[in-house]
C-alpha positions, -999 to +999 in steps of 0.1 A: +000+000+000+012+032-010+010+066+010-024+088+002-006+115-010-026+149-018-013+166-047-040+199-053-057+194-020-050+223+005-084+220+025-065+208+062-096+192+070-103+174+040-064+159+044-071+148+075-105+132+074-094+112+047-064+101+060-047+119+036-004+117+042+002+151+058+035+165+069+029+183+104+034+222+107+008+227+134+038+240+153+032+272+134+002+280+158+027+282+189+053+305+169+020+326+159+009+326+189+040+339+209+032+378+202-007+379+211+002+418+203+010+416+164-021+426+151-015+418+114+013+393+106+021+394+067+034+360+049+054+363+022+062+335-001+065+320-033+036+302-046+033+262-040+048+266-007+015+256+014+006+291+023-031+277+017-029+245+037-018+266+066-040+292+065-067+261+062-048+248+094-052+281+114-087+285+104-096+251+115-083+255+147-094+287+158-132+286+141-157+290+172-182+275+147-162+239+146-150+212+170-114+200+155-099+186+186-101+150+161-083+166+133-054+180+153-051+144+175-014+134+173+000+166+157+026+189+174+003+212+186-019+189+210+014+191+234+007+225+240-022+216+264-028+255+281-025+271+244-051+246+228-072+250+257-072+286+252-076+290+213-088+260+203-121+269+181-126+298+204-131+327+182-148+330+153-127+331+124-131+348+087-106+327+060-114+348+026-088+336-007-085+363-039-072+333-058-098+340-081-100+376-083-092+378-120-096+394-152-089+408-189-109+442-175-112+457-141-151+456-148-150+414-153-124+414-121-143+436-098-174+409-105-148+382-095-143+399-060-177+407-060-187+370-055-155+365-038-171+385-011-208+375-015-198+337-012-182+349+016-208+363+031-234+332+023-214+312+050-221+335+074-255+337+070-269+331+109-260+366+115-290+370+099-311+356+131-285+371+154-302+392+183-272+409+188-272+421+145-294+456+141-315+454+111-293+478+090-266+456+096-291+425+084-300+444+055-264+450+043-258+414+050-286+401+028-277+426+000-238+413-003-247+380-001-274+382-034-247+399-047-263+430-047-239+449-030-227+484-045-194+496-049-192+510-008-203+480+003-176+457-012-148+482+002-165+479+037-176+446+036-151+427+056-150+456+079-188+447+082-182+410+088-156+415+118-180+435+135-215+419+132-200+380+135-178+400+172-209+412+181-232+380+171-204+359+194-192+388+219-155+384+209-132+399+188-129+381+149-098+357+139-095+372+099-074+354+076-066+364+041-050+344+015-035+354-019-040+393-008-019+404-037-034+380-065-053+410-075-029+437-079-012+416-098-035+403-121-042+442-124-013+449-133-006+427-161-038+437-180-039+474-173-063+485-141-038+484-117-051+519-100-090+511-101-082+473-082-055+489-058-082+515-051-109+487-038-083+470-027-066+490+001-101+505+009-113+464+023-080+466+043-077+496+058-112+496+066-110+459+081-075+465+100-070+499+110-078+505+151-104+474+149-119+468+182-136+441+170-107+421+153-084+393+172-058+394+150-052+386+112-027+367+093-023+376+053-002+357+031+009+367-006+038+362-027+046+400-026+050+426+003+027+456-016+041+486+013+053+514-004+015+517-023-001+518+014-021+488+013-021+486+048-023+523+057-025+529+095-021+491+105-010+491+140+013+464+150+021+453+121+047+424+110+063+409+083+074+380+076+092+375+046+119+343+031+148+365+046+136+375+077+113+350+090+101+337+125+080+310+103+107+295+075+100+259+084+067+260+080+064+270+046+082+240+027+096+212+035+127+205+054+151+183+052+137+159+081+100+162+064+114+150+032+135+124+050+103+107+069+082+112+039+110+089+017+108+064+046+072+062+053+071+057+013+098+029+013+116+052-016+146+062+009+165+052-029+151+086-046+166+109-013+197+125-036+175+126-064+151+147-049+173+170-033+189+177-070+156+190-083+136+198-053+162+214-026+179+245-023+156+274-012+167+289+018+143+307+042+158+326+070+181+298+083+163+270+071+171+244+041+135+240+023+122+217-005+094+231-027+065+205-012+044+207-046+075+193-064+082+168-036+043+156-033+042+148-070+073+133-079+062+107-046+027+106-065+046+092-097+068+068-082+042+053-066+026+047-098+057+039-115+091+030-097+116+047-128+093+077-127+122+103-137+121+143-120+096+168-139+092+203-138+056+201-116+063+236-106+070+254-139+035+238-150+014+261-119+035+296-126+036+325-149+077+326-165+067+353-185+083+375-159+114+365-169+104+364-205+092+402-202+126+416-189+149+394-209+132+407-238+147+439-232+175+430-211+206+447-215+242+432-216+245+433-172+211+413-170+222+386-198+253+379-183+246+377-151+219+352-166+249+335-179+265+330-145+236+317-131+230+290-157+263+279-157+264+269-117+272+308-106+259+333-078+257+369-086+257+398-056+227+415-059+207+444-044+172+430-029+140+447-028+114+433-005+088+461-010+078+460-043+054+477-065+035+459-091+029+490-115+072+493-116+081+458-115+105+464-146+118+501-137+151+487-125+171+456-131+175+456-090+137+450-095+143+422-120+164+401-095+145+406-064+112+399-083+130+363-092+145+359-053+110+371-041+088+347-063+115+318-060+138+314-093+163+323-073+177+316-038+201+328-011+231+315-009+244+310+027+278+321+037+300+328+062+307+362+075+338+367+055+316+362+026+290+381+035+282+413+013+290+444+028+257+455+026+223+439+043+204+455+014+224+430-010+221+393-012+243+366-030+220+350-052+219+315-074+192+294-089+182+269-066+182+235-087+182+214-116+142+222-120+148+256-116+176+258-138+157+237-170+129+265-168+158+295-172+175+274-201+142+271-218+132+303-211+163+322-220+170+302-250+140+299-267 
C-alpha cells in the first residue's frame, strides 16, 4: 500500500479526514501565537509553498463554529495543552482567498471579487437571526450576499463581517486572508492596476486599522505591496518574509520532512534525487524543498518506480516575468543570466517592497522579483563572505528544476 498522497488538496480538513499523508506544521500556531500583540502578521512566499494548507490549518483550529480537537489528535500542537485550551475553536474566524480575483478588465475582475465577497458572506448567514445584529446591519448582510452589493459595500464589507460575527459571538474576529496580492497583480498585467488597488486597500484599511472588534489577522501573498499603502494605518504590524522569518519551516519542506516522507514511502532510494531537483531554497536559516514538487514526484513513483524528476512547478507559474525583462535585457542582465546557468551566484541588491505597477523600472527589481517569487535563492555564507551590505544578497538558482525553466526560457 502506498501513502495517500494529496497533490491539489489544500483543505486541512479534508487531508485529514481522509487520512490523507500530511507532513505536520501545526507547530506554526505556537510561533503565531507567541506575540498575542502583532495585530497583522504578513506571509510572504512564493507560490506552492502551502501558504493555503496553513491558513486552512489556522482556520480550522481557531473557528468558534467547529469542534477540531479529532483533526489535530497526534500533531505537534496537541502538546501544548494550556495554548489549545485557550484558542482552540474559540473565536470565530473569517478565511477569505483572492485566488480567483481575475480578469482581462477591471469591470470582469471587480465581478470576480464581488462574488468572492458574497460567497463569503453566504457562509455566514446566521447573522441573519443574530439578536445581537441591528436590522441595518441584516440588510447590508442580505444585499452582499445576493450579490447586490454596491461599490461602498464591497470596500467595507469585511469591515462589516468582523464587526457583526464580534458582536453576534461577543469576541473579537480571527480574519485570515489568503493570496491578498493575486489581485494587484492580475491588475497589473492587463492594465487596471489603479481602479483594483483602489478597492483593494479600501477592504483593508477599513478591516484593519484600530479594529476593536478584530483578534488578529494573518495575510499571506507572494509579494509585500508597502510602499502603495495597502495597509495604511495598521498598527502592530509584522512581516514576515523568506529572509527575515520567525516561520521558514513551516512554509516547505525540510530536510527531516522530506527524509520521513522517503521512509514512510519505502523510496529512501530517490533521497539525492530529490534533493537535485527539489532542494535548495533557503528561508531565513532553514534548508526548504518546494512541497508541490516533492508531493508529486512521490505521487509518480508510486505509480511507476523509474518515474524520472519533472518540472511540476514550472506547470502552476507564470515565466513570462522572466520572459518580459529578458526581452529587453541589457548586456548586465544577460550575463549575469549566464553566471547563473552555468552553476554561478551573482551579488545583488534585494527589494522586499515592491510595487506591481514598476516591476520592470530597475534591473534591481528584476532580480528581487525572481529571489521574491522563488527562481532564485540565497546563498548561505559565512561572514567573510557576506556582502558588505544587508540591502544585497548573494544569489543562485536553486536546482536542476529551476535551472531547465531559465534554459528554456532564455533560450528559446
Amino acid at each position: 500500500m502506498g501513502l495517500n498522497i494529496p497533490v491539489g488538496i489544500s483543505d486541512f480538513e479534508k487531508i485529514r479526514s481522509n487520512g490523507y499523508y500530511y507532513v505536520d506544521k501545526s507547530g506554526m500556531l505556537t510561533e503565531l501565537l507567541k506575540t498575542e500583540s502583532t495585530e497583522v502578521t504578513l506571509i510572504t512566499r512564493p507560490r506552492r509553498f502551502g501558504k493555503t494548507l496553513g491558513m486552512s490549518m489556522l482556520s480550522s483550529f481557531f473557528d468558534i463554529r467547529k469542534d477540531s480537537r479529532a483533526l489535530f489528535d497526534e500533531l505537534e500542537i496537541t502538546s501544548h495543552t494550556v495554548l489549545c485550551d485557550k484558542w482552540m475553536n474559540q473565536y470565530p474566524t473569517i478565511f477569505l482567498s483572492l485566488k480567483d480575483v481575475d480578469g482581462l478588465t477591471f469591470s470582469s475582475a471587480y465581478e470576480m471579487l464581488s462574488a468572492t465577497v458574497s460567497d463569503l458572506y453566504k457562509e455566514h448567514l446566521y447573522l441573519l437571526d443574530s439578536e445581537r445584529v441591528n436590522s441595518y446591519d441584516k440588510e447590508l448582510i442580505r444585499r452582499i450576499a445576493a450579490g447586490d452589493a454596491t461599490v461602498t459595500d464591497i470596500k467595507k464589507s469585511v469591515a462589516l463581517l468582523i464587526r457583526t460575527m464580534s458582536v453576534h459571538y461577543g469576541k473579537p474576529v480571527v480574519f485570515l486572508l489568503d493570496e491578498y496580492d493575486v489581485p494587484a497583480a492580475k491588475a497589473s498585467s492587463h492594465g487596471y492596476y489603479a481602479n483594483m488597488l483602489e478597492v483593494i486597500r479600501a477592504m483593508l484599511s477599513t478591516a484593519l486599522k484600530d479594529n476593536r472588534y478584530l483578534q488578529f489577522s494573518v495575510i499571506t501573498g507572494c509579494l509585500k505591496i508597502a510602499k502603495e499603502s495597502i495597509f495604511t494605518g495598521t498598527n502592530h504590524f509584522v512581516s514576515d518574509t523568506m529572509s527575515s522569518s520567525g516561520f521558514n519551516e513551516y512554509f516547505g519542506f525540510t530536510e527531516d520532512d522530506v527524509r520521513k516522507l522517503l521512509q514512510d514511502a519505502g523510496m529512501e532510494s530517490r533521497a539525492e534525487m530529490m534533493k537535485a531537483w527539489y532542494d535548495g531554497y533557503h528561508f531565513g536559516n532553514v534548508n526548504v524543498y518546494c512541497p508541490w514538487d516533492v508531493m508529486n514526484y512521490l505521487r509518480d513513483l508510486q505509480r511507476d518506480p523509474a518515474a524520472k524528476p519533472a518540472g511540476y512547478w514550472k506547470n502552476t507559474s507564470d515565466n513570462a516575468v522572466i520572459r518580459s525583462f529578458i526581452d529587453h535585457a541589457g548586456a548586465s542582465i544577460t550575463g549575469k543570466l549566464e553566471t547563473l546557468m552555468a552553476g554561478g551566484c551573482i551579488v545583488q541588491r534585494i527589494e522586499e517592497e515592491l510595487t506591481y505597477d514598476y516591476l520592470h523600472s530597475s534591473e534591481d527589481n528584476f532580480w528581487s522579483i525572481l529571489y521574491l517569487t522563488g527562481y532564485l535563492t540565497s546563498v548561505r555564507t559565512d561572514a567573510s563572505e557576506k556582502p558588505a551590505s544587508e540591502e544585497f544578497s548573494t544569489l543562485t538558482i536553486p536546482n536542476t528544476e529551476i535551472r531547465e525553466i531559465f534554459e528554456t526560457t532564455v533560450k528559446t
